[in-house]
N, C-alpha and C positions, 0 to 999 in steps of 0.2 A: 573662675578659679578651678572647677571643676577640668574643663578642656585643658588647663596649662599642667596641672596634676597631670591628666590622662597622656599627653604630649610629651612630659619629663619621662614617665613612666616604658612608655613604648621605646623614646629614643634610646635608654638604657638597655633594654632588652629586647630589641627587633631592629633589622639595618631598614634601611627605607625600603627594599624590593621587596619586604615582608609585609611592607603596611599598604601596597598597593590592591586595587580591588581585584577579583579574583580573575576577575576577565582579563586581565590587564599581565598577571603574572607568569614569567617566564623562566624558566631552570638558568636559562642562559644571565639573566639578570643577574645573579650573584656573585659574575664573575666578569662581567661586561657592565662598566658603568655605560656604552653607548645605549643599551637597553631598557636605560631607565628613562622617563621622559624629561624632556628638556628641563623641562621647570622644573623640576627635583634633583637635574644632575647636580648642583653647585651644593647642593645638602649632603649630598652621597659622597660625593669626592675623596672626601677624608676617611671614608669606610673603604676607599676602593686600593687594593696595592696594585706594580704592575705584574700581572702574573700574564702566560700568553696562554691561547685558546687551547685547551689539549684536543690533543691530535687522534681520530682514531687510527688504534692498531689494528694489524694485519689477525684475522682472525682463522685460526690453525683448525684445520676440518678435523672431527672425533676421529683420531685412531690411523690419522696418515699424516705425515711432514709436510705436506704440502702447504705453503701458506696460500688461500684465497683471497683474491680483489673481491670489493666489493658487490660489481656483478654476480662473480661467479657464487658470492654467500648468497646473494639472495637468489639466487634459481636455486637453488639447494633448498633452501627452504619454501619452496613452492612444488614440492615436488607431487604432495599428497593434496595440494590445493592450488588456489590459482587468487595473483590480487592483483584488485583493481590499480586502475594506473593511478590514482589516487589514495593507495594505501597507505604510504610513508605519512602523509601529507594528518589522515584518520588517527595513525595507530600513535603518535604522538598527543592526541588529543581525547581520545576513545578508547571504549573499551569492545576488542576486538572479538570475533565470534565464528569460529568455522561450521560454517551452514551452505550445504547444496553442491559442496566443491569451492567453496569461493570464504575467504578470510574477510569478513565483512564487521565495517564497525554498529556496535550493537544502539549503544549508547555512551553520552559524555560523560567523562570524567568528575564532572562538577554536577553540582544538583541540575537540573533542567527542565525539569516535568512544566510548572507553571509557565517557567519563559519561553518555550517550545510551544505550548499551546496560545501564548499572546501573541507571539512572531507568526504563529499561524492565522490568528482570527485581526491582527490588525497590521502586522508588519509582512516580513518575508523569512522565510524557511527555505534549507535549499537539503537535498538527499542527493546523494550519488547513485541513481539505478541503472547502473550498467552492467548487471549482473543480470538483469536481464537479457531473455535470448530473441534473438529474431529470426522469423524462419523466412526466407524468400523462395512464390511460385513465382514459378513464369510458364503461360500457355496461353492454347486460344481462348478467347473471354468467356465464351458458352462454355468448354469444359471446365473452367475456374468456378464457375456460379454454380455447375453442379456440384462441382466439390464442394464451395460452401456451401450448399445446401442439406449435403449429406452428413455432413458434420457438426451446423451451426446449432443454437439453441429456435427451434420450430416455433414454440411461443413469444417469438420477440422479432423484432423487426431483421432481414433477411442482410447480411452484408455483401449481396448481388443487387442490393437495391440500387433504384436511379439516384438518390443521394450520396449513396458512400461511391458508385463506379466511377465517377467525374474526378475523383483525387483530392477534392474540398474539404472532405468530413471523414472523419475517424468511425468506427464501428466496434463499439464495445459488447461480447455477446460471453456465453457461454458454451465453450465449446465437447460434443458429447463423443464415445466412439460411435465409429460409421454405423448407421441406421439404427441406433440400439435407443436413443432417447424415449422412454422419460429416462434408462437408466444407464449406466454407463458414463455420467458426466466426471470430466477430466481437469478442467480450469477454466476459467476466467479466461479470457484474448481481449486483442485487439488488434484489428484488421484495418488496416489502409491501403489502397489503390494509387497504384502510381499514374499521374495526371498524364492523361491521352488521347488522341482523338477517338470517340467513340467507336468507328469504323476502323480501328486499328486490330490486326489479324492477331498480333500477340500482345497482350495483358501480364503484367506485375503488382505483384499485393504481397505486404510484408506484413505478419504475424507474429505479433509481440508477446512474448508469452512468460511466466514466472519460471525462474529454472528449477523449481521444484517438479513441475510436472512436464520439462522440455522435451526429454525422452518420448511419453507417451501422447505427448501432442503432433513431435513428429512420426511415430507409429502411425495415427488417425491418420494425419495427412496422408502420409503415402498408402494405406489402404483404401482411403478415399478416394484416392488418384485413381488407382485402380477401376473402385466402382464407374468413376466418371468418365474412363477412355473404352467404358465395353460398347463393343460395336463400333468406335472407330477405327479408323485404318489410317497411317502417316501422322497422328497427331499424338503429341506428346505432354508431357508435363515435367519440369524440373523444379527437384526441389533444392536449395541451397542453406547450407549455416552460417549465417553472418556476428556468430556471437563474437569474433575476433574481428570482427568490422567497424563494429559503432560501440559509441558509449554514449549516456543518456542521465538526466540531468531530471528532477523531479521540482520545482519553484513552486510552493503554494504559500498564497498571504495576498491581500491587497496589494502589497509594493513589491509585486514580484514583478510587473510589468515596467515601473521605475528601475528595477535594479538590470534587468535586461537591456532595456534601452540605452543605460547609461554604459553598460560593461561591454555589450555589442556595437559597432560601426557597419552598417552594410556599405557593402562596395559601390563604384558611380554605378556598376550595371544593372545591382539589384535595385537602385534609388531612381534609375530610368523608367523603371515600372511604376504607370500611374496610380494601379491599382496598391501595387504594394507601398507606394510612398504616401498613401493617404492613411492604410494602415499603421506606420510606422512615426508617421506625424499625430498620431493619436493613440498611439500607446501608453506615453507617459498620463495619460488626459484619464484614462480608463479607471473609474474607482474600485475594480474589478476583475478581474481574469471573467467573471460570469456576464458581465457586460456585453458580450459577444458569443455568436454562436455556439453551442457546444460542439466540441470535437473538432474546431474549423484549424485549416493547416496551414501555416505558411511555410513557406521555401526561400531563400535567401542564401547569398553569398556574405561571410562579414570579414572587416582586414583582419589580420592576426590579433589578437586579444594582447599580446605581449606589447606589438608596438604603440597600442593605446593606452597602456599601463603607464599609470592609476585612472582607474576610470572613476567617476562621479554620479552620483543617482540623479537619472534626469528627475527635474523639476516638475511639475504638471502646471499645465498654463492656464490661464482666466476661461474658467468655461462658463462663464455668464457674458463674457465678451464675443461668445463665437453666434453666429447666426442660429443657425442650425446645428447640431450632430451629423456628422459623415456616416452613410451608411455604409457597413461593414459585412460583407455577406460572404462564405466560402464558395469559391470557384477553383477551378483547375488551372487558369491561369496563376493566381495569387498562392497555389503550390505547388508551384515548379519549382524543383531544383535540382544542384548536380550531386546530389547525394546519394541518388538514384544510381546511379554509372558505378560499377566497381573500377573502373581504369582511373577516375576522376578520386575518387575513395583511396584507391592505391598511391597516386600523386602529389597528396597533399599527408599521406601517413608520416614522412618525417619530415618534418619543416628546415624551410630552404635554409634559415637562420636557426644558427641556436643561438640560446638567451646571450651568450660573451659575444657575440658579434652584436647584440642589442645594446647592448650594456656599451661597448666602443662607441657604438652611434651616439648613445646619451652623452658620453664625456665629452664627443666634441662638439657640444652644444656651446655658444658663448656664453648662457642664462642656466645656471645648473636649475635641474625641473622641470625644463622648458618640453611641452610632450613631441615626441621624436616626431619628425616630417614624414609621411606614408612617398612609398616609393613603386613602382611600377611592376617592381619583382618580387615586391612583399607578400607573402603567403596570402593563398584567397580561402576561407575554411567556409565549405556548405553547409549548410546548416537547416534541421527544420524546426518548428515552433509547431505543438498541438497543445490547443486548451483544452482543458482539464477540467471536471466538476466530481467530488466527493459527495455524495451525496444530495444536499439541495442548499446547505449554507459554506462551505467551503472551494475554493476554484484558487485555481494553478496554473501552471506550465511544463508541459513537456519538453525539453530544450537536447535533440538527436545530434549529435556530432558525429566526423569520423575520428577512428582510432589514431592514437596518439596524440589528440588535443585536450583530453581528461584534468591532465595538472592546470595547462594554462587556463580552461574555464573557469577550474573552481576558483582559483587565483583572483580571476577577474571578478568572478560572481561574488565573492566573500570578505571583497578588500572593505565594502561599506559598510561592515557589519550586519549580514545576513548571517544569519543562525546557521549551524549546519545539524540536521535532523541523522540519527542512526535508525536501525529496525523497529525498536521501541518506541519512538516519536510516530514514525512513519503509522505503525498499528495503534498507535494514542487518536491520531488524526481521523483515519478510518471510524473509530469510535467514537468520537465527539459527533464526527459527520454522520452518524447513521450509516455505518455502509459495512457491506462483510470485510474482512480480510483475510486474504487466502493464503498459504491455505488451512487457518486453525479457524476459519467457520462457515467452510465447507464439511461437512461428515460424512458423503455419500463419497468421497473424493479417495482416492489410495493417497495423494499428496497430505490429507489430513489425518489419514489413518498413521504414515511414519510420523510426522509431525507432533501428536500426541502420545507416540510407543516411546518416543524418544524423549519425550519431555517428563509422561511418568517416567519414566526409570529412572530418570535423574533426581525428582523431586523424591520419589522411594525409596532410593539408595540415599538422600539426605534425610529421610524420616528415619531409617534402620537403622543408623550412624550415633542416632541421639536414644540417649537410657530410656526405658518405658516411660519411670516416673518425669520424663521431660519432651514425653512427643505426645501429640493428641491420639485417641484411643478412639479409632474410626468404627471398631467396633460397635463401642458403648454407645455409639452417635447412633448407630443404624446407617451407616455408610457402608456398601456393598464396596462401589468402586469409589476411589478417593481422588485418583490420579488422572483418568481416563475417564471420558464419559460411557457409561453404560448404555448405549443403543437397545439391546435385547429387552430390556426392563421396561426403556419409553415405549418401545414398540411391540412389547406385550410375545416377542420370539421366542423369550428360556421355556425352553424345552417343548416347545411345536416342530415335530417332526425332527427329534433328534434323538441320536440312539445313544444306549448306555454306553460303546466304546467307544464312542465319538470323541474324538483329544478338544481341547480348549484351542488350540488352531484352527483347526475344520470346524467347529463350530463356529467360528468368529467370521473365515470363510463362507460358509452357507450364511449367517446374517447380513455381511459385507455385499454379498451379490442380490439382495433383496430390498436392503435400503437404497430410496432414491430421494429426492430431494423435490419437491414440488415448487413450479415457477411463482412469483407472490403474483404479479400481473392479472390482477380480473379472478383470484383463487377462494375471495370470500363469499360471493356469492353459488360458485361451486362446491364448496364446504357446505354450505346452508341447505343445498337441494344434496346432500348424498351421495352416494358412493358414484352411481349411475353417473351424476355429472361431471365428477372428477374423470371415469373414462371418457366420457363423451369430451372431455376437455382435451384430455391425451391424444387423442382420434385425431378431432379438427386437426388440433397444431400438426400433426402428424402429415394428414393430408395435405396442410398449407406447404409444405416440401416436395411433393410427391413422392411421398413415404407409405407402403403398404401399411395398414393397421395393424398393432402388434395383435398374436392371440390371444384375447381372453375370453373366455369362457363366463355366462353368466352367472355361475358360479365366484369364480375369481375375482371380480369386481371388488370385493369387500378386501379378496387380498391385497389388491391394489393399493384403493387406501391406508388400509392396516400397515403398510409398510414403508408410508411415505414419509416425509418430514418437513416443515415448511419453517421456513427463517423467520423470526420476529426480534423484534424489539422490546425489551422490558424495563418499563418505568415503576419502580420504584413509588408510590406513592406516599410514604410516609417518611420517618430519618430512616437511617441507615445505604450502606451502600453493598451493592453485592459483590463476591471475588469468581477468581474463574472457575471453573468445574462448579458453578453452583448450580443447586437444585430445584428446580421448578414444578411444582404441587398444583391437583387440582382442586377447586374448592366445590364441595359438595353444596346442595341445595340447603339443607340445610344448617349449614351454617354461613350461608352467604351472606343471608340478613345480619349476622348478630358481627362478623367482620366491618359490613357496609354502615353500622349502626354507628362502631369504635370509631369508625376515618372520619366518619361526619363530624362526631363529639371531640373527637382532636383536633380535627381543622379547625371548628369553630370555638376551640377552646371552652368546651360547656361544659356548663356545672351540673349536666344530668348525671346524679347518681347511680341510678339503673342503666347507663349506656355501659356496654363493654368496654374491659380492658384489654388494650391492645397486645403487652407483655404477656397476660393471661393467655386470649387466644394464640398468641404465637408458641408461648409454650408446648404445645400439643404438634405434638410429631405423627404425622400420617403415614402408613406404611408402606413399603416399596411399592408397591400397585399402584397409587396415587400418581407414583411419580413422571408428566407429561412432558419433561425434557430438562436438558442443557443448558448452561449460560457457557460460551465458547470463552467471553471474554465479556469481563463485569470491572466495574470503576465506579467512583463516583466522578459525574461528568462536570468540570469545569463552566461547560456551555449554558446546559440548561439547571444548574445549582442542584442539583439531588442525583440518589445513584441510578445507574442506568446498567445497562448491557445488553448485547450481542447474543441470539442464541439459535437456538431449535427444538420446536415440539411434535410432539406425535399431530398429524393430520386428522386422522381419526378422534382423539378427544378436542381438539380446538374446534374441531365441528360440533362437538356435545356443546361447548361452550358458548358459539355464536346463537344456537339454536337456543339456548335457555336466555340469551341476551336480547333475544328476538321475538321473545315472547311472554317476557317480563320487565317491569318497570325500573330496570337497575340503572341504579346510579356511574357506576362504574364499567366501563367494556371490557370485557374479556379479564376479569380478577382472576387472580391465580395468588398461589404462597411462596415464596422463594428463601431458599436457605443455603448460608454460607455452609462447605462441606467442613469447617472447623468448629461451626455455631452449634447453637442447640434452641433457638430462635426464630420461628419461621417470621416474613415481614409479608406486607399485603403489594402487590405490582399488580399492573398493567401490562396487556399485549397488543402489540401492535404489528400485524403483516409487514414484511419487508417488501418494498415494489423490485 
C-alpha cells in the first residue's frame, strides 16, 4: 500500500525522466522521449508532445556584428587557456577549473567521493591526463646518461640504468636543477627510453612531466645539456615539445585491464608478435594491473576505436583451467611502437574517416547493430600501455595515444560504465594509496609554493567575505598562518639572520632557498645517528652521480639538518579525522606516558578511573614552538577506516623523536598531537616515513 501511495504520489508530481536514477538522467530527456529507456517509453508517451530539438543560435561576439560558427566561438574562448580534446565531452558533466593554462574538469557534478573511491579499489576509474607535458631528447646514449645523471634524484635508482635503457620499464624519479641536489628539487618525472639496439649511436627518452613545473624542468634539461656536451666536439642534443602531440589516459581499478582489452582491437601486425599476443591473451585474466611488472611498456598498433564501437568488457577466462601462468617480463621488443616517429604521429592526426562516413558503413548493414567489417584503409592508431602502481595497494594504466584520438578513446573507454575521475578524485587516490601528490605535497618545490599562494588567497578572500561574528577567529586559536603552511616556524627560520627591513617577500625568499626536502629511502636510520649522517648521506648519493661534494663546513652540518623536511604519513590513532593545513605537535617526555596511558584505556574500553582522559589531554594547546609540521592534505581514509594524512616535518625533531622511541619502551612509534586549524582539540597520531 505503502509503494502504490508512493507511485500515485510521484506520477502526479514528477514526469518519468524525473524519477530516473541520477546516473541515468539527462537534460535532453525532457524533451526527447527517445532518451528515456525503452521500458519506460510506453509510460512516458502521454507526458511527451511533439515539439522539435531547439536549435542552437549563432552566437554574436561582445561588441562586434559579426555572428560566429561555432569553431570560431570556441577558439575565442580559449584564448587565456587551452582545452583538452575532450572538454565538451567534461564540461557537460563536471565541474570545470582553470589550472596551469589548461580548463580542466575538477570534479562531478553529482556526489562521487565514495563511488570514485570503489571504482578505484575494485572496479575501473578512467582520468584524462593529457595535460600533461612531454619533453623529448634525442642524442648519443652516453651524453643522455649524463644528463640524467646531472639532473636525476642521486638517492634512487639512476634512469641510465640497464633496466630502464632497453625501452621495457618506465623510470619514475625525482627530478632536481643541474648539480644542486639535495636542494633545488623541481618535480616528480618520468622517464622512458625509446626501444633500440643497444649499440645504436643516437638514443630517445621522453620525459613526462606535470605542467605545473614544465617550464622549469625544461630550463634543467637544457642546462644539463649543456653540462653534458662540455668537452665534446660534433655532438649534440635536441630537445623537443610534444605537448601538442599526444594525449594520455590514466585507468586505475582492477578492471581497468577488462575495460581496455575490450575497447582496444590490435591490428594482425601487432597480434603477429609472439611476445605481445601472449600479453594481450592474458590481460583480461590479470586480477590486477600490479600482477605485472612495474613500470613494463607495451607498444601496439590498435584499429580505430570508432569502427569497433560499442565495445564490451572482455571477460576473464577459467584460470584454474590454464596450466601454468605465462610469464610476462618487460623487454624492448614487447615495446615497440610507432608512436615513436613524429611523421607516423603526423599521419594518423586526422583520421581517414570521420564518424558520417562510419555511421553510412553501419546503415548499410542488412542486421542494424551488426559491428562494422574492419577494412584495410581503416585508421591504424599507435598506441603505448605503461603500468602504473600508486603506492603499494593501488595499480593502473597508462594508455599514450596521438593527438586527435582523445574524443574517440574516452568514447570507447567509458561506454561500459567506467567512472570518469577529475583532479579531486585523481588527489583522493594518491591519498588513500599513500603516495605524495604534486604539487601540494611537495614544499621545497616553487610548483607548491604558487599552488598554496593561490589557494590561500582564495580560501582568505572567502574568510573576509563572512561577518566576524560568522568566520573562525584564527587568532583566538593560536593560529599564526591558517591558509598556508608556515615552514619558518616547523624549521625553527623566524628570525635566524634576518634583518629589520627585510620585506615578508625576501624573507620568504631567503627560507624558500633553504628548505629542502629529504629522500624517505634508508633516512631513519640516518635520523637516529645525527646530523653527521644525514651529510654523510648527501655525500654518497652525491658521489653515486659523479657529483662534487656540496660545501659544508663542520659547522654547517647542523644547518643542514635544521633545514630539511622529510614526508610522512600520519595515522590517526583514535576517532577523528584530520583537514588540510593541519597542525602537527611534538609530544614532550613528559607527557608521553599519560597520552599512551588514555589510547590504551580507550582501545580497551577500560574501566580504570585514574587512566587519562583523552578530551582533557587534547584540550591543552602547545605553543608555536611545538609545532613539527604540516599535513598537505588530511581525510578520513575510506581504505584503512580512520583519519589519515599526507604531510611534512621538520627532520631535526623526527630525529629527537625516533631517538626517545629507541630508547624507550613505547608502545606507540613516533606519537605526535595533531590539530585541525579550525579545532581547539589536539588528537594523538602516528608517523610514518614516506619511502
Amino acid at each position: 500500500m505503502e509503494s502504490a501511495m508512493k507511485t500515485a504520489r510521484d506520477g502526479a508530481t514528477h514526469r518519468v525522466f524525473q524519477l530516473l536514477p541520477r546516473r541515468m538522467r539527462r537534460r535532453a530527456a525532457s524533451y526527447d522521449i527517445r532518451r528515456i529507456p525503452k521500458s519506460l517509453r510506453a509510460k512516458a508517451k502521454p507526458e511527451y508532445t511533439e515539439t522539435s530539438k531547439p536549435q542552437r543560435k549563432h552566437i554574436s561576439k561582445r561588441g562586434y556584428s559579426k555572428r560566429l560558427t561555432k569553431t570560431e566561438e570556441f577558439l575565442r574562448r580559449q584564448k587565456d587557456k587551452s582545452w583538452l580534446e575532450t572538454h565538451l565531452w567534461h564540461a557537460k558533466r563536471m565541474h570545470m577549473k582553470t589550472l596551469w593554462g589548461y580548463r580542466l574538469a575538477e570534479k562531478p557534478t553529482a556526489k562521487a567521493f565514495r563511488a570514485s573511491h570503489r571504482a578505484s579499489m575494485h572496479d575501473a576509474i578512467l582520468h584524462d591526463a593529457s595535460y600533461f607535458g612531454t619533453i623529448e631528447l634525442m642524442g648519443p646514449p652516453a651524453i643522455l646518461r649524463k644528463l640524467l645523471d646531472t639532473v636525476a634524484d642521486p638517492h634512487g635508482v639512476s634512469p641510465a640504468a640497464a633496466r630502464f635503457t632497453g625501452g621495457g620499464r618506465v623510470c619514475d624519479t625525482l627530478l632536481y636543477a643541474p648539480r644542486a641536489y639535495p636542494h633545488g628539487l623541481i618535480a616528480p618525472v618520468t622517464t622512458m627510453w625509446r626501444p633500440a639496439p643497444l649499440d645504436a649511436t643516437i638514443r630517445t627518452i621522453w620525459v613526462r612531466v606535470h605542467p605545473a613545473a614544465f617550464d622549469e624542468v625544461w630550463a634543467a634539461l637544457t642546462t644539463a645539456a649543456g653540462y653534458a656536451l662540455e668537452g665534446t666536439q660534433g655532438q649534440t642534443v635536441e630537445l623537443a615539445d610534444l605537448r601538442d602531440e599526444l594525449v594520455s589516459f590514466e585507468l586505475v581499478g582492477p578492471k581497468g585491464s577488462r575495460v581496455l582489452k575490450g575497447a582496444l582491437q590490435p591490428t594482425s601486425t601487432s597480434s603477429e608478435r609472439e611476445d605481445f599476443d601472449t600479453f594481450w591473451n592474458y590481460l583480461a585474466d590479470l586480477p590486477n594491473a600490479g600482477a605485472i611488472p612495474r613500470g613494463m611498456v607495451v607498444g601496439f598498433d590498435a584499429v580505430d576505436p570508432r569502427v569497433t564501437y560499442p565495445p564490451k568488457n572482455a571477460k576473464p577466462g577459467d584460470l584454474d583451467a590454464r596450466d601454468d601462468e605465462p610469464m610476462i617480463w618487460p623487454s624492448g621488443k614487447l615495446a615497440q611502437s610507432g608512436l615513436w616517429d613524429a611523421q607516423t604521429r603526423e599521419g594518423v592526426r586526422v583520421p581517414r574517416y570521420r564518424k558520417r562516413d562510419l555511421d553510412e558503413r553501419r546503415g548499410k548493414n542488412l542486421i542494424p547493430g551488426t559491428p562494422l567489417e574492419r577494412q584495410d584503409d581503416d585508421a591504424k592508431v599507435p598506441l603505448i600501455l605503461v603500468q602504473r602502481t600508486l603506492g603499494e595497494t593501488m595499480h593502473g594504466w597508462l594508455l599514450i595515444a596521438p593527438r586527435g584520438w582523445g574524443t574517440a578513446l574516452l568514447h570507447s573507454l567509458t561506454f561500459t560504465g567506467t567512472r570518469v575521475a577529475g583532479l579531486a578524485q585523481r588527489a583522493t587516490q594518491h591519498a588513500e594509496a599513500g603516495a605524495s601528490f604534486f604539487p601540494v605535497d611537495f614544499p621545497s618545490t616553487k610548483a607548491c609554493g604558487a599552488w598554496w599562494a593561490t589557494r590561500g588567497a582564495e580560501e582568505r578572500a572567502r574568510w573576509e567575505r563572512k561577518p566576524k561574528a560568522k568566520r573562525v577567529s584564527y587568532e583566538k586559536r593560536g593560529v599564526r598562518s591558517a591558509w598556508v603552511p608556515d615552514w619558518d616556524v616547523v624549521l625553527g627560520l623566524e628570525g635566524a639572520g634576518a634583518r629589520a627591513d627585510e620585506s615578508e617577500a625576501q624573507r620568504g625568499e631567503r627560507a624558500e632557498r633553504k628548505i629542502w626536502l629529504l629522500p624517505g629511502d634508508g633516512i631513519e636510520a640516518a635520523l637516529e645517528a645525527g646530523a653527521g649522517a644525514v651529510e654523510t648521506l648527501v655525500t654518497e648519493s652525491r658521489a653515486k652521480r659523479s657529483l662534487p661534494p656540496i660545501p659544508i663546513a663542520d659547522s654547517d652540518a647542523t644547518d643542514l639538518i635544521q633545514t630539511a623536511l622529510v614526508s610522512v604519513r600520519v595515522h590517526l590513532v583514535g576517532r577523528g579525522a584530520p583537514g588540510d593545513v593541519g597542525l602537527i605537535y611534538f609530544v614532550k617526555d613528559e607527557e608521553r606516558n599519560e597520552w599512551e596511558r588514555g589510547l590504551e584505556a580507550d582501545k580497551n574500553d577500560s574501566m580504570d578511573i585514574d587512566a587519562p582522559d583523552l578530551t582533557e589531554l587534547g584540550k591543552v594547546i602547545p605553543p608555536p614552538e611545538d609545532i613539527i609540521g604540516y599535513l598537505s592534505s588530511g581525510s578520513y581514509s575510506l581504505t584503512r577506516g580512520r583519519g589519515f594524512g599526507v604531510g611534512a616535518v621538520s627532520a631535526s625533531k623526527l630525529a629527537q623523536i625516533l631517538k626517545y622511541d629507541t630508547t624507550s619502551k613505547t608502545r606507540y612509534k613516533c606519537l605526535v598531537k595533531v590539530r585541525d586549524r579550525d579545532g581547539m582539540l589536539c588528537r594523538a597520531a602516528t608517523l610514518e616515513i614516506m619511502p
